[in-house]
C-alpha positions as CSV (number, residue, x, y, z in Angstrom):
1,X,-46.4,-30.0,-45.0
2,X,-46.7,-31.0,-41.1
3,X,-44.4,-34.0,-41.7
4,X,-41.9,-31.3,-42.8
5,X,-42.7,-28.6,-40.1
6,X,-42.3,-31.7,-37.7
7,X,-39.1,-32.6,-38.9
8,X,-37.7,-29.0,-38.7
9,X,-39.0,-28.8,-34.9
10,X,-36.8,-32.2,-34.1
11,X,-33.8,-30.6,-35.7
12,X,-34.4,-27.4,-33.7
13,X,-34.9,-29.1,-30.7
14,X,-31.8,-31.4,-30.7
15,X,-29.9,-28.2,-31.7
16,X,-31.6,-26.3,-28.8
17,X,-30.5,-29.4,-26.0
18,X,-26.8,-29.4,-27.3
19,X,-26.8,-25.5,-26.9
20,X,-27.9,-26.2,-23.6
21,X,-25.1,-28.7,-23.1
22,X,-22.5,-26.2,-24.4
23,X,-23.8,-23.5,-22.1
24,X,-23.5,-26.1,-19.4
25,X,-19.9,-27.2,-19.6
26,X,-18.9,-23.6,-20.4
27,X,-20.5,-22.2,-17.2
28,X,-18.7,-25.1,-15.5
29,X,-15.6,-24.0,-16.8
30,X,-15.9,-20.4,-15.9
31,X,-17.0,-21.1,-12.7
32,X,-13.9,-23.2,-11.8
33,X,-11.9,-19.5,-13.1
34,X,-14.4,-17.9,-11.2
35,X,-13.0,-19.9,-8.4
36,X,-9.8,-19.2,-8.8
37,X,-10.0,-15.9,-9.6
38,X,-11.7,-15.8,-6.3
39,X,-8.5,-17.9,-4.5
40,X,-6.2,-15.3,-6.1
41,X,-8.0,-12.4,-4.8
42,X,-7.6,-13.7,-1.5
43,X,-4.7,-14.1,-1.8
44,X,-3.8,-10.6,-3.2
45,X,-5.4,-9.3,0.0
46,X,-3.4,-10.9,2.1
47,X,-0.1,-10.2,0.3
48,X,-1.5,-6.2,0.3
49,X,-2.1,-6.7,4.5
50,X,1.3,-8.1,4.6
51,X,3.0,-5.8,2.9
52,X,1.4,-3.0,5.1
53,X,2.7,-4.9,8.3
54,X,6.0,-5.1,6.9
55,X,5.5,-1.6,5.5
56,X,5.1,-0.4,9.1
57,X,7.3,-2.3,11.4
58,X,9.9,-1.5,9.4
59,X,9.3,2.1,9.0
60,X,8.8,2.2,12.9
61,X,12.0,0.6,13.4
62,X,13.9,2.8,10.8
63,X,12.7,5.9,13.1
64,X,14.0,4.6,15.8
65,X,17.2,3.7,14.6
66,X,17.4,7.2,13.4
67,X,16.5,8.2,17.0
68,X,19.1,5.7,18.5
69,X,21.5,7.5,16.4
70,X,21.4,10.9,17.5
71,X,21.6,9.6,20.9
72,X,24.2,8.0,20.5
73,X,26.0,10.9,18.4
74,X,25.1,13.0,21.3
75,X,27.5,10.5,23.6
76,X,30.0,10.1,21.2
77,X,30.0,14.1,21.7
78,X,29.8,14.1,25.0
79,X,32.8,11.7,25.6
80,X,35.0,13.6,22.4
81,X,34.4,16.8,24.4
82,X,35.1,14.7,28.2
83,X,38.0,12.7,26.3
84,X,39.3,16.8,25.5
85,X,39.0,18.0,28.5
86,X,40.6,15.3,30.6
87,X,43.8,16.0,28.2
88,X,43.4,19.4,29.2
89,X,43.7,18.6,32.4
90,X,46.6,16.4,32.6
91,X,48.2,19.1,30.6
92,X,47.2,21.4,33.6
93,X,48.8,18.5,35.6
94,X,51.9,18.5,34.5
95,X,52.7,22.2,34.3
96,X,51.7,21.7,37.9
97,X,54.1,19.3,38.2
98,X,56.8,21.0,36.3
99,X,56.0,23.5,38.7
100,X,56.3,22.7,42.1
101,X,59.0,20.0,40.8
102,X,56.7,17.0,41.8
103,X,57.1,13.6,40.7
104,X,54.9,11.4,42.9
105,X,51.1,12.0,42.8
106,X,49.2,12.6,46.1
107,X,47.9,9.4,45.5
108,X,50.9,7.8,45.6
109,X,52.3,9.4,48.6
110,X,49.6,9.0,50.7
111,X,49.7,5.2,50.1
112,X,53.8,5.1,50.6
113,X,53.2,7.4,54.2
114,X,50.3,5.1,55.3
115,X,52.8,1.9,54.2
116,X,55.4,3.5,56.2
117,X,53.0,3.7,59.5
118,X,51.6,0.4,59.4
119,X,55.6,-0.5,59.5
120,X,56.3,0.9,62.1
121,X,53.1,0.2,64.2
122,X,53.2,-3.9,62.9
123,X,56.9,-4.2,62.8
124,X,59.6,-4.3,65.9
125,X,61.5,-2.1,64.7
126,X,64.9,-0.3,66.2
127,X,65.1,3.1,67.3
128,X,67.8,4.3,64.6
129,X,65.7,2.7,61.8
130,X,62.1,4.0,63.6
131,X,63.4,7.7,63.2
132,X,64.7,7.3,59.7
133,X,61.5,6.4,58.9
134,X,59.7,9.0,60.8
135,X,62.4,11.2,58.9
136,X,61.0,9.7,55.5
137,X,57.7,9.9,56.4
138,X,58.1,13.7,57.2
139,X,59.5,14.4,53.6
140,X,57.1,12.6,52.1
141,X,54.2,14.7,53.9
142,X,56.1,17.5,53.1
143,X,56.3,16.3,49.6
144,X,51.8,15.2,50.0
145,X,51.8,19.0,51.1
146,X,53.0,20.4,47.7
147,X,51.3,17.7,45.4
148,X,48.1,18.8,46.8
149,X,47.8,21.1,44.7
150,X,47.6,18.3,42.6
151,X,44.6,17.0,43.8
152,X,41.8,18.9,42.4
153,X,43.5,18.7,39.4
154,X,43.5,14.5,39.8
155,X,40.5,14.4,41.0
156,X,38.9,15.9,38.1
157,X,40.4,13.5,35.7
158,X,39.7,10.8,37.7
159,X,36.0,11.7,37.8
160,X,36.1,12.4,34.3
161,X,37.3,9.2,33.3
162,X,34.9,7.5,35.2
163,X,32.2,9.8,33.4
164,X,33.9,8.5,29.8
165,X,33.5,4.9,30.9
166,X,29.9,5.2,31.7
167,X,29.4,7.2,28.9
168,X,31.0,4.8,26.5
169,X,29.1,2.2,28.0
170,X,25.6,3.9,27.4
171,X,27.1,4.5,23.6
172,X,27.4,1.0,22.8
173,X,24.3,-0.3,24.5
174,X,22.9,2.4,21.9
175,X,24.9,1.2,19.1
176,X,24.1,-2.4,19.8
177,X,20.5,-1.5,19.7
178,X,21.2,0.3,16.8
179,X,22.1,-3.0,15.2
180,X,19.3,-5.5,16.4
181,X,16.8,-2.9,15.3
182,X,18.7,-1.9,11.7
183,X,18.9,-6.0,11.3
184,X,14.9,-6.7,12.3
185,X,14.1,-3.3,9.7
186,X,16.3,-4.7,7.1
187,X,14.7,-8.5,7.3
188,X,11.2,-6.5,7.2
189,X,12.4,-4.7,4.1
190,X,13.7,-7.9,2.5
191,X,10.3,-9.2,3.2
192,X,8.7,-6.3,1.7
193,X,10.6,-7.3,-1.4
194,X,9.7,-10.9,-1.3
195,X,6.1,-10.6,-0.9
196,X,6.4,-7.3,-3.6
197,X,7.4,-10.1,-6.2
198,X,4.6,-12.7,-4.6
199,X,2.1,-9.9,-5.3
200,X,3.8,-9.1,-9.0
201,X,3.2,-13.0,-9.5
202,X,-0.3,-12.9,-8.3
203,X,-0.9,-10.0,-10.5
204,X,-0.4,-11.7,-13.6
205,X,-2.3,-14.9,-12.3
206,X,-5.4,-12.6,-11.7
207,X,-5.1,-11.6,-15.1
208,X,-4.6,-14.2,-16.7
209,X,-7.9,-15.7,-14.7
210,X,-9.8,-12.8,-15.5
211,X,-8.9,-13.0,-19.5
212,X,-9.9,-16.8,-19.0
213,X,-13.4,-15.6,-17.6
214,X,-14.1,-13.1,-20.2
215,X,-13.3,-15.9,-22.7
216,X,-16.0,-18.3,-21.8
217,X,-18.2,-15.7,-20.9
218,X,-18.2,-14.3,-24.5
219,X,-18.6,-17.9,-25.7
220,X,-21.5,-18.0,-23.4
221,X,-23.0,-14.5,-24.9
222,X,-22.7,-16.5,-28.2
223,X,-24.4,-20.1,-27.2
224,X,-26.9,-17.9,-25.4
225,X,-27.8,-15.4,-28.8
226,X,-27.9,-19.0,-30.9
227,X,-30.2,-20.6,-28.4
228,X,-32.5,-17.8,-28.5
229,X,-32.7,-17.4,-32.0
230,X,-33.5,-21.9,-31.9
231,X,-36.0,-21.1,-29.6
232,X,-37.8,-18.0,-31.4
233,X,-37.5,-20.6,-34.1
234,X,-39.1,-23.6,-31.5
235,X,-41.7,-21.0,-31.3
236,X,-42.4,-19.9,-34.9
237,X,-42.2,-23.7,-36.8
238,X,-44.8,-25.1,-33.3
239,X,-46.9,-22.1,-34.4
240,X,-46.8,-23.1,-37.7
241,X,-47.5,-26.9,-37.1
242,X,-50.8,-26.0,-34.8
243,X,-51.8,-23.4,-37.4
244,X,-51.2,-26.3,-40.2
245,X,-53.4,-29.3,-38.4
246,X,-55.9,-27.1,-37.2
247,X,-56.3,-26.1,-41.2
248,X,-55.9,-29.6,-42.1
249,X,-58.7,-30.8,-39.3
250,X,-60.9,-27.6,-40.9
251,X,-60.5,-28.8,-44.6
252,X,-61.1,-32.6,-43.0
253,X,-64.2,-30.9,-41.6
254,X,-65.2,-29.5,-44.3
255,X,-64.9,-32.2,-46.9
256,X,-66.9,-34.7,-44.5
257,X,-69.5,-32.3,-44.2
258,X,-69.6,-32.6,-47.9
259,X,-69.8,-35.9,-48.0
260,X,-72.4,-36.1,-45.8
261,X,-74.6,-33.8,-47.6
262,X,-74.6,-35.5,-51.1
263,X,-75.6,-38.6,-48.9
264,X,-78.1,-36.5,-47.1
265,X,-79.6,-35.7,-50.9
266,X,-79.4,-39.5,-52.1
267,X,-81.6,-39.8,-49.5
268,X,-83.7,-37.3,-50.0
269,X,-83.6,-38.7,-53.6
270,X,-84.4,-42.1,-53.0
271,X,-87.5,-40.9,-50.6
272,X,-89.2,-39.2,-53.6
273,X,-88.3,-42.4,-55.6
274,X,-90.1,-44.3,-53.2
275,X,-87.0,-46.5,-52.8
276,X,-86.1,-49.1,-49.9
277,X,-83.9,-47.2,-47.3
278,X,-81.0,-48.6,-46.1
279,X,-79.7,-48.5,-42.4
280,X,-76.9,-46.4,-43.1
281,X,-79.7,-44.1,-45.3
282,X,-82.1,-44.1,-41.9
283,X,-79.2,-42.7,-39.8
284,X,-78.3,-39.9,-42.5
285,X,-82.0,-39.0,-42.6
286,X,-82.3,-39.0,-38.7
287,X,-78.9,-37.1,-38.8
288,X,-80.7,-34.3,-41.0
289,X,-83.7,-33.9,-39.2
290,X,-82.1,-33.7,-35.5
């Protein structure tokens, strides 16, 4: 009955070690998708924080292309509405001109008189040819004298033009910044996109790393419920082999103490027989008495 019991603890010891083994390997393996599970986590942050930088520069650079744009709209109005009223004014021009029948502009005439002057001042020239050109230079004051009403008129459009020019030139230093920011949003939101896919690959990697760790965890549960169940066995089959020898080593007990006592009464026999006593009997009888 022990040599069985014995055998049956062996077996459920060498089951219990390759349990053990088995729990081993398997916690290796799901610590290794622990690991990456870990990795992909980390990596998921960083995809999340990168897509929140993205998120926001280009959002901040959308508004202020928006921003650029009305600006700019409001100069493009600005110079539609100069642009209208310069054409009003050379129409006011040239009713003016139609007017007071004049052809040259004050402009014009004011450089031809002051051409005519340095002539004669620079030049040697004849008497005859000084006073026609005195004569010409009278006409064309007279001339100066009716296009200046002219000149208000000229000067307005010349100022005005000079406004459209500065004002075209503020519209496309808008406009180009228009373009450098719309072309730094867009590379953000094509970034976005990028690292939205990224993320969508990562996604599935997690799961597929968590599955992996829910897999060997549930073979774990198993190995660990079969292990325990060997051991509550370990524990009942030892209990049952000390419980067995210690009845054995009781019955042992017992049957010497029986033994002992039928030599203890061939002794006792042999005494009243007044029979030679052995060694061994001596000892038994000494035994008896003590």
């Amino acid at each position: 009955m022990v040599k069985d019991v014995s055998k049956q603890i062996e077996k459920v010891k060498a089951e219990i070690n390759d349990l053990r083994k088995q729990l081993n390997s398997i916690n290796e393996e799901k610590r290794k998708w622990s690991d990456q599970s870990k990795g992909v986590y980390e990596s998921i942050s960083g995809l999340f924080q990168s897509i929140r930088d993205h998120k926001a520069k280009r959002n901040s650079l959308t508004k202020a292309v928006k921003q650029l744009k009305l600006e700019r709209d409001k100069l493009n109005k600005r110079i539609s509405d100069s642009i209208a009223n310069v054409k009003l004014l050379r129409e006011e021009r040239n009713k003016l001109q139609t007017q007071y029948h004049i052809k040259d502009d004050p402009y014009s005439l004011k450089k031809e008189i002051r051409g005519i002057e340095m002539k004669i001042e620079t030049e040697a020239v004849s008497f005859d040819k000084e006073k026609k050109l005195m004569k010409l230079i009278n006409q064309k004051k007279k001339q100066l004298a009716d296009a200046n009403v002219l000149m208000d008129v000229s000067k307005k459009i010349s100022n005005a033009s000079k406004d459209i020019d500065k004002l075209k030139k503020e519209a496309k230093l808008k406009h180009d910044e228009i373009q450098v920011k719309a072309n730094e949003s867009q590379k953000h939101h094509e970034a976005l996109l990028e690292v939205g896919k990224q993320l969508d690959e990562m996604k599935d990697d997690k799961q597929n790393s968590y599955g992996k760790i829910l897999e060997f965890q549930k073979k774990l549960d198993e190995i660990q419920s079969k292990l325990e169940e060997r051991l509550l066995e370990l524990k009942r089959f030892s209990t049952e082999l000390r419980h067995n020898k210690l009845e054995k080593a009781a019955k042992r007990k017992e049957e010497i103490q029986r033994i002992l006592k039928e030599k203890e009464l061939d002794v006792e026999e042999k005494i009243k027989q007044k029979k030679k006593l052995t060694t061994k009997d001596l000892l038994i009888f000494q035994r008896e008495k003590s």
